[in-house]
C-alpha positions in Angstrom: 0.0 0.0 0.0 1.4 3.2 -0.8 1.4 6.3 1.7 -0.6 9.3 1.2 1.5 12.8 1.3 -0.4 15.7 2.0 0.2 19.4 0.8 0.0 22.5 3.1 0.3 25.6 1.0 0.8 28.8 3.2 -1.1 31.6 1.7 -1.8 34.9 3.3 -5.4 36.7 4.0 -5.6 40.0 6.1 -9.2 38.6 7.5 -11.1 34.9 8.3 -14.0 35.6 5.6 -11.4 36.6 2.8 -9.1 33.3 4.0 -12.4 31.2 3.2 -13.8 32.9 0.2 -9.8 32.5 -1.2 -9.6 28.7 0.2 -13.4 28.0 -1.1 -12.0 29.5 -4.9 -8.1 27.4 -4.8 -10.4 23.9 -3.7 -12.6 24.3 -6.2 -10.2 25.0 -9.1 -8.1 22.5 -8.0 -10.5 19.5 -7.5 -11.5 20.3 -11.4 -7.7 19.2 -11.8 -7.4 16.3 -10.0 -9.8 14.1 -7.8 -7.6 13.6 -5.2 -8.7 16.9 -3.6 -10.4 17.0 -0.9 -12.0 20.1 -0.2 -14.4 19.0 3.0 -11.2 18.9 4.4 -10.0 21.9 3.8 -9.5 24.9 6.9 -7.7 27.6 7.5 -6.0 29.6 10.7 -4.4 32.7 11.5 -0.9 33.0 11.2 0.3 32.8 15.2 -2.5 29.9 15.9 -2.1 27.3 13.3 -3.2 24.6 15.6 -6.7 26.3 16.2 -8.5 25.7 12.3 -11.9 27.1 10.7 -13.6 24.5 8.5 -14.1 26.2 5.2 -17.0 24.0 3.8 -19.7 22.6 5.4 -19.2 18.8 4.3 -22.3 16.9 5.8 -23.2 14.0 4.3 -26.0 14.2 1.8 -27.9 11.2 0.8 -26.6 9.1 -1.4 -23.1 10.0 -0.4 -22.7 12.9 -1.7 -21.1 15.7 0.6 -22.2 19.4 1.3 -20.1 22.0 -1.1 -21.3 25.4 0.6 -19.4 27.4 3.1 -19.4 26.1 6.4 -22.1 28.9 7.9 -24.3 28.9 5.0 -28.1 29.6 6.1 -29.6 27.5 3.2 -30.3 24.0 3.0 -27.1 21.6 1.9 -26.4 21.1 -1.6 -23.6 19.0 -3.2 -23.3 22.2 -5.9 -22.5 25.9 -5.4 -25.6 28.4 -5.8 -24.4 30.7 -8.2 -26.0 34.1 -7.6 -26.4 36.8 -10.7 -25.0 40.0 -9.4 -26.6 41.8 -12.7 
């Protein structure tokens, strides 16, 4: 059985939302490259506190197995797609 390595890429946010929205945007562009991304797992912390993580996605399981794809505090029900909102 071969190991499984996992990548932690330091990028800097001046706030907790703007961390999210910009860790929500890099799992999402990346899982259309590969599969092996998983962004239910994905969190992010400030700078001094890296042991204290904010989920970024909600993840709950959906049935069939799907998982929940919107932020973490969204107010709408779960959905394994994003809700793209017109801004026109």
């Amino acid at each position: 059985m071969m190991d499984r390595w996992v990548i932690h890429l330091p990028i800097t946010a001046p706030d907790l939302l703007r961390a999210r929205i910009f860790a929500r945007t890099a799992a999402r562009v990346l899982g259309r490259l590969s599969a092996r991304v998983e962004p239910g797992g994905v969190t992010v912390s400030a700078e001094d506190q890296q042991g204290v993580h904010h989920w970024v996605f909600c993840d709950r399981p959906l049935p069939g197995g799907a998982r929940c794809a919107l932020p973490t505090d969204h107010l709408s029900p779960c959905s394994r797609r994003v809700r793209w909102v017109s801004r026109h």
